[in-house]
C-alpha positions in Angstrom: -48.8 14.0 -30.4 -49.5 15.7 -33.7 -46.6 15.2 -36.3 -44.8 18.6 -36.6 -44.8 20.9 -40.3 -43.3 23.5 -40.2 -40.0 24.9 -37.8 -43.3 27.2 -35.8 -45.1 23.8 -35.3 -41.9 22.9 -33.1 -42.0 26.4 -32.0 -45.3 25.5 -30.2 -44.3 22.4 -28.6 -40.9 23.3 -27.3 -43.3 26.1 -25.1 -45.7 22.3 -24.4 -42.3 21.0 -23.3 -41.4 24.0 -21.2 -45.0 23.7 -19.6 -44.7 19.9 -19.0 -41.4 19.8 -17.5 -42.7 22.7 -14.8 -40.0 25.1 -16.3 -41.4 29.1 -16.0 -40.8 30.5 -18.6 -41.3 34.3 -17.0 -38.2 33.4 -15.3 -36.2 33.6 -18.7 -37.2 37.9 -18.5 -37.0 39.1 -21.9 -34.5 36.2 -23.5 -34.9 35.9 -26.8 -34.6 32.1 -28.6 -33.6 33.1 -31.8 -31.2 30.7 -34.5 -27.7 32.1 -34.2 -25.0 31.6 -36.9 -21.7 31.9 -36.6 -18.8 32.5 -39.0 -16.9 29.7 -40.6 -13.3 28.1 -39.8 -13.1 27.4 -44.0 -15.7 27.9 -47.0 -13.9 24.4 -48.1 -14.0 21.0 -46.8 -10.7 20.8 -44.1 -10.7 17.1 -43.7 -11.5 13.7 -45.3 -12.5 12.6 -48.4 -14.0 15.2 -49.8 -11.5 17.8 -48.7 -11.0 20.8 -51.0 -14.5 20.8 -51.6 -16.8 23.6 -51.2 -19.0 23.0 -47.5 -22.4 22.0 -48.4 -25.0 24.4 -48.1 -27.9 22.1 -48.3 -28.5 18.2 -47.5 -29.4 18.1 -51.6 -25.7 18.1 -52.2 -24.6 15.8 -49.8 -23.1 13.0 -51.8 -24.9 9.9 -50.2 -27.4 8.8 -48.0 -25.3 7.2 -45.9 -23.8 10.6 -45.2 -26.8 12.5 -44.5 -28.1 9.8 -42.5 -25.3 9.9 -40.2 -25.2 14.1 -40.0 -28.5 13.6 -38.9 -27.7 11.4 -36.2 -24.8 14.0 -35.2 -27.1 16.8 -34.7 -30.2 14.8 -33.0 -27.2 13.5 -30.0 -26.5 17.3 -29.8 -29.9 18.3 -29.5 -30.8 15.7 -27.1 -28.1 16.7 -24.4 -29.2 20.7 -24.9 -32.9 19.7 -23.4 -31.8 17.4 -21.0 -29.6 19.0 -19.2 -32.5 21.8 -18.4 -34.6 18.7 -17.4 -31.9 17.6 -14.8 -30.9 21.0 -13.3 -34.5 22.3 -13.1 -35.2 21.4 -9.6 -32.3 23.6 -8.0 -34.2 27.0 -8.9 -35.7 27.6 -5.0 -32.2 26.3 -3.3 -30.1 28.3 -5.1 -26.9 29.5 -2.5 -26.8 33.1 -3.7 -29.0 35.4 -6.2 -25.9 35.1 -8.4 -26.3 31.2 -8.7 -29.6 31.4 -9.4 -29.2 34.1 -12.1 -26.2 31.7 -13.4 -28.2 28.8 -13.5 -31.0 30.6 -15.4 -28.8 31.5 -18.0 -27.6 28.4 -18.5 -30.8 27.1 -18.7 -31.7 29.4 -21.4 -28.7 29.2 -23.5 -29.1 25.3 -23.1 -32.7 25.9 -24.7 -31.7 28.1 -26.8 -28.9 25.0 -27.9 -31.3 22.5 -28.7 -33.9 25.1 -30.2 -30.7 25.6 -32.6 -30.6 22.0 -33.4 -34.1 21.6 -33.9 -34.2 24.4 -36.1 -31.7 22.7 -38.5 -33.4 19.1 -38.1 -36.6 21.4 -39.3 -35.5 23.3 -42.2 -33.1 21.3 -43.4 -33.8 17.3 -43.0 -37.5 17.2 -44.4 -40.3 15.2 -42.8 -37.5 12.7 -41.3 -35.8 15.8 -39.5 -39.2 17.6 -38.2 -39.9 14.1 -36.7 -36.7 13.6 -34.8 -37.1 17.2 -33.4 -40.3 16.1 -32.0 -39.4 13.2 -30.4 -36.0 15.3 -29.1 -38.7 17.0 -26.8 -40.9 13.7 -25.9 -38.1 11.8 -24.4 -37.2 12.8 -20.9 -34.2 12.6 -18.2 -36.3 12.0 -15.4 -37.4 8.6 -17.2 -34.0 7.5 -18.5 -34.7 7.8 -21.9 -32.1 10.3 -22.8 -29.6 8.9 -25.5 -26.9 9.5 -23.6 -25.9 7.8 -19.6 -25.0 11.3 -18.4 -27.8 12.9 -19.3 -30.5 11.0 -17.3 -28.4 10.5 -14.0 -30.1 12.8 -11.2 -28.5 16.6 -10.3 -29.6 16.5 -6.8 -28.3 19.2 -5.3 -25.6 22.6 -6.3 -22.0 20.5 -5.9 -23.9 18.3 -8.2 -24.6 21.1 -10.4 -21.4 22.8 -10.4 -19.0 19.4 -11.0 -22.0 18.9 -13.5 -21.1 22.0 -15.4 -17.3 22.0 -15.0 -16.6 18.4 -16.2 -20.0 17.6 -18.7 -20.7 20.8 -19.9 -16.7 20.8 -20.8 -17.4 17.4 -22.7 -19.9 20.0 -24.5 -17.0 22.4 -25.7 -15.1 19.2 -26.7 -17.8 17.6 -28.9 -18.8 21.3 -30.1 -15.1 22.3 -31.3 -15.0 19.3 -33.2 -18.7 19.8 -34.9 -17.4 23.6 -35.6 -14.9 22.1 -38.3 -18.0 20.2 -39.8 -18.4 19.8 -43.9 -22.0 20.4 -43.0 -22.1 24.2 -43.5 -25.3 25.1 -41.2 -24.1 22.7 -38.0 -20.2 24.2 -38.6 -22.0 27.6 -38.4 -24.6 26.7 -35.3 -22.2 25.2 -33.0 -19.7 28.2 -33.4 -22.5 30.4 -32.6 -22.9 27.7 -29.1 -19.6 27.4 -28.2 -19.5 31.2 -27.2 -22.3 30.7 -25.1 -21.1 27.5 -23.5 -17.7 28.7 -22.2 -19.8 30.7 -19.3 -21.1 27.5 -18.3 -17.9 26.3 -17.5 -17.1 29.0 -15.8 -19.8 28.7 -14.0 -18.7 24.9 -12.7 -14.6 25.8 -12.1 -15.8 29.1 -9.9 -18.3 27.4 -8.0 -15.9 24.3 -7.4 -13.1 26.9 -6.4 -16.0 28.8 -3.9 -16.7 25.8 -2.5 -13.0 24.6 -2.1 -12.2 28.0 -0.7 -15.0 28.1 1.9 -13.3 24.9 3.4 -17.0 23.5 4.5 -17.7 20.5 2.1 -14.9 17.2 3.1 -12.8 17.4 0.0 -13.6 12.9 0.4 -17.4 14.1 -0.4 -16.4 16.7 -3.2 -13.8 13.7 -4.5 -16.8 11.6 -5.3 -18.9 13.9 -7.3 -16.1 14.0 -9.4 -15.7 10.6 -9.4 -19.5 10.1 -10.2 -19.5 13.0 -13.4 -16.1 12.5 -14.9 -16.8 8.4 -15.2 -19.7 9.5 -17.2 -18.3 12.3 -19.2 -15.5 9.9 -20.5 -18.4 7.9 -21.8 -19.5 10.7 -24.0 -16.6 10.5 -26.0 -18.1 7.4 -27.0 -16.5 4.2 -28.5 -13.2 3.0 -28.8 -11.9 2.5 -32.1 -15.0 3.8 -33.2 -15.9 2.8 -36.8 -19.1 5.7 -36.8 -16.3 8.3 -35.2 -14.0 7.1 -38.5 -16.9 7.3 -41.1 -17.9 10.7 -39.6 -14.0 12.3 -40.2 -13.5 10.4 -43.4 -16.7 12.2 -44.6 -15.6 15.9 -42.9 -18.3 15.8 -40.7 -16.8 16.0 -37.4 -13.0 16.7 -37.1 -10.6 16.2 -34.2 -10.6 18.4 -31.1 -7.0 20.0 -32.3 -8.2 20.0 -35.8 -7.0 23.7 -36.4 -3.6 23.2 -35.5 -2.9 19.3 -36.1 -0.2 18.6 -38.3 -0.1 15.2 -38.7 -2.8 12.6 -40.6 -5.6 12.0 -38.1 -5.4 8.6 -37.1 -9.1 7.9 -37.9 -9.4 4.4 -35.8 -8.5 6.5 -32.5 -10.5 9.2 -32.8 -12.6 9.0 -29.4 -9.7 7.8 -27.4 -7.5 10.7 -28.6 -10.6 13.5 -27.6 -11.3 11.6 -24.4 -7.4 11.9 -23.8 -7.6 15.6 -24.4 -10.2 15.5 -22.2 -8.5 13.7 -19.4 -5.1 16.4 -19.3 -7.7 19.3 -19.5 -9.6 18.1 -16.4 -6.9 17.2 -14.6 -5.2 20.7 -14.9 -8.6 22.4 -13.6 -7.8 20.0 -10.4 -4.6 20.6 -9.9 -5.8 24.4 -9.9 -8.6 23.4 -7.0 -5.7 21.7 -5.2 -3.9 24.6 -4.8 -7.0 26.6 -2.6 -7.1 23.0 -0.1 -4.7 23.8 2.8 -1.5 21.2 3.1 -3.1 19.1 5.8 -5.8 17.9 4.1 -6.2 15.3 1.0 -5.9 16.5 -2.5 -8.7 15.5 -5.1 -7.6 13.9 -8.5 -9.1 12.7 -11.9 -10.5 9.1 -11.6 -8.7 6.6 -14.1 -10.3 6.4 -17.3 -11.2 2.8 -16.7 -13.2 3.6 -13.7 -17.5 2.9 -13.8 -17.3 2.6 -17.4 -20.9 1.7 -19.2 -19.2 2.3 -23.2 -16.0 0.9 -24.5 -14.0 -1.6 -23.6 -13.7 -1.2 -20.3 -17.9 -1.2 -20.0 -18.8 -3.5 -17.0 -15.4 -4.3 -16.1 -14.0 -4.2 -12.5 -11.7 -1.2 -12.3 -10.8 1.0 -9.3 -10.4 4.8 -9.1 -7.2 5.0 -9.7 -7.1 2.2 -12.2 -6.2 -1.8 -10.5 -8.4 -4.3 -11.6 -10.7 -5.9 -8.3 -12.4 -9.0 -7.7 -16.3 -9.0 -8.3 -17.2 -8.2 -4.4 -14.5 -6.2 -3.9 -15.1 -3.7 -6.8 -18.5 -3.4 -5.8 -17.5 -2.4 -2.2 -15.4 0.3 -3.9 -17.6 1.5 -5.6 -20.5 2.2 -3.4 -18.0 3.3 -1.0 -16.4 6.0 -3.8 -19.9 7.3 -5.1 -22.3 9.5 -3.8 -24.2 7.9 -1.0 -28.0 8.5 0.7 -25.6 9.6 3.5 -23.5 11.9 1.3 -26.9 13.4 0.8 -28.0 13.7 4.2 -24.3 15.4 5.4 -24.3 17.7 2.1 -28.1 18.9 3.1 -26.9 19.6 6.7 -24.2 21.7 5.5 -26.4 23.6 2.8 -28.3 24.8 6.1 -25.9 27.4 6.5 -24.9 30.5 4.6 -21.4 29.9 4.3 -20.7 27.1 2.3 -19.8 28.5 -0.5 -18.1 32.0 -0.5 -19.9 35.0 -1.8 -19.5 36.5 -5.8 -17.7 39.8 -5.0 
């Protein structure tokens, strides 16, 4: 492919992507992708070394390479989920449960590309010939091959309770990662990603009331909904990356990315735990969404919970190591028993298809 020049080069090949990917674009109506900026949380630095400083406007003043390297990094992760997650949720258009969920899942869609189109833009205008490359190659590399840069975003969404645990759990690792980008030193991204995080709290809402519909209707085995959550949120905690991350501490001591409570923390950050301490947020937020989905499963059935953080880890120190779902280490064969009998089987797939056949699955948008 043709090395990129200017932010309409990219224009053209995001509409290649779209056409490669079998993604209609007629089905976006009259959507607009446009660069969206939002307003900032400071006009100074709120964090880190350089706090008290004016935000930079422009990579020029960005004090080292080092620094701009690693924004650029930052905002090339970002972009990469945006397009993948369109990649993966593609295929549910024609099996939608309701014209609502399709409509939902088209805006989505759109506001994902719309996401990564923001990204691009500021890889474009603002990163030189380095930045226009990585926005090319952030619409060569592809989910359905595995290539992604992060595990969650090349695993398969098969089917709609894939889509909506999906949306409710990794789209809510989005709002996590975003609210920490919004405090960035970095005017532009602090600006884009304020402008995103509006758009991506309907996509959450999207997940929790299609998990509640489906909880509701009663139809799905709450063991069957237990292990898409078990498959998503073992993922999602990946996303928060590392443990004692030394790239997570570089990125705060240089303002780029702050913590999740950033606007109300009181306290010094404590720069060596940064991941752990969002992933943690994480954990209490998710687990209060389930205790809400609890409370629509009648008495006599079982509840559904947040799997242990150490759970199917692939990043961080528990990566590879035998853990169960609620957290007790296992011999080899006996963890691996677990966990094909906790994950979403071929037989999962073939009950869940059955019950798709009828209309009532999920309950109706009023």
């Amino acid at each position: 492919m043709a090395k990129i020049s200017t932010f309409d080069d990219w224009i053209a090949r995001f509409q290649e992507w779209q056409k490669d990917i079998g993604y209609d674009p007629s089905l976006l109506g009259d959507y607009k992708f446009e660069t969206k900026l939002g307003e900032l949380h400071h006009a100074e630095i709120e964090f880190g070394d350089f706090r008290g400083q004016s935000k930079w406007k422009k990579v020029e003043q960005i004090p080292n390479q080092s620094i701009r390297d690693a924004l650029l990094n930052l905002i090339v992760y970002q972009g990469d989920t945006e397009f993948a997650s369109v990649e993966q949720q593609k295929n549910l258009l024609d099996t939608a449960p309701t014209n609502y969920d399709r409509q939902s899942l088209i805006r989505v869609n759109s506001e994902e590309m719309r996401h990564g189109w923001q990204m691009c833009y500021l890889l474009a205008t603002y990163f030189g010939d380095s930045g226009k490359l990585e926005a090319q190659k952030l619409l060569e590399r592809r989910a359905s091959t595995g290539n992604r840069l992060l595990g969650s975003f090349n695993e398969p969404v098969k089917n709609w309770l894939d889509f909506f645990t999906y949306t409710q759990f990794v789209d809510r690792d989005g709002k996590f990662q975003l609210t920490m980008l919004s405090h960035s030193s970095f005017a532009p991204l602090a600006q884009s990603v304020a402008a995103m995080l509006k758009e991506e709290f309907f996509h959450m809402f999207t997940g929790n009331t299609g998990l509640t519909r489906i909880v509701r209707a009663g139809k799905i085995p709450v063991s069957i909904i237990q292990k898409y959550f078990n498959k998503w949120l073992s993922t999602a905690y990946d996303l928060f990356g590392t443990d004692h991350s030394s790239s997570a501490n570089w990125a705060y001591v240089w303002g780029l990315k702050g913590r999740y409570d950033e606007h109300e923390a009181k306290g010094p950050a404590e720069k060596e735990r940064l991941n752990d301490l969002a992933r943690a947020h994480f954990f209490a937020e998710c687990q209060k969404l389930v205790d809400g989905l609890n409370q629509h499963i009648p008495g006599d059935r079982p509840r559904l919970f947040v799997p242990d953080l150490k759970f199917h880890r692939s990043i961080g120190e528990f990566a590879g190591k035998n853990y169960s779902l609620r957290g007790e280490s296992l011999a080899g064969d006996e963890y691996r028993k677990h966990r094909t009998e906790v994950l979403p089987s071929p037989e999962d797939d073939r009950l869940l298809g059955e019950i798709f056949k009828e209309k009532d699955w999920v309950l109706q948008m009023n």
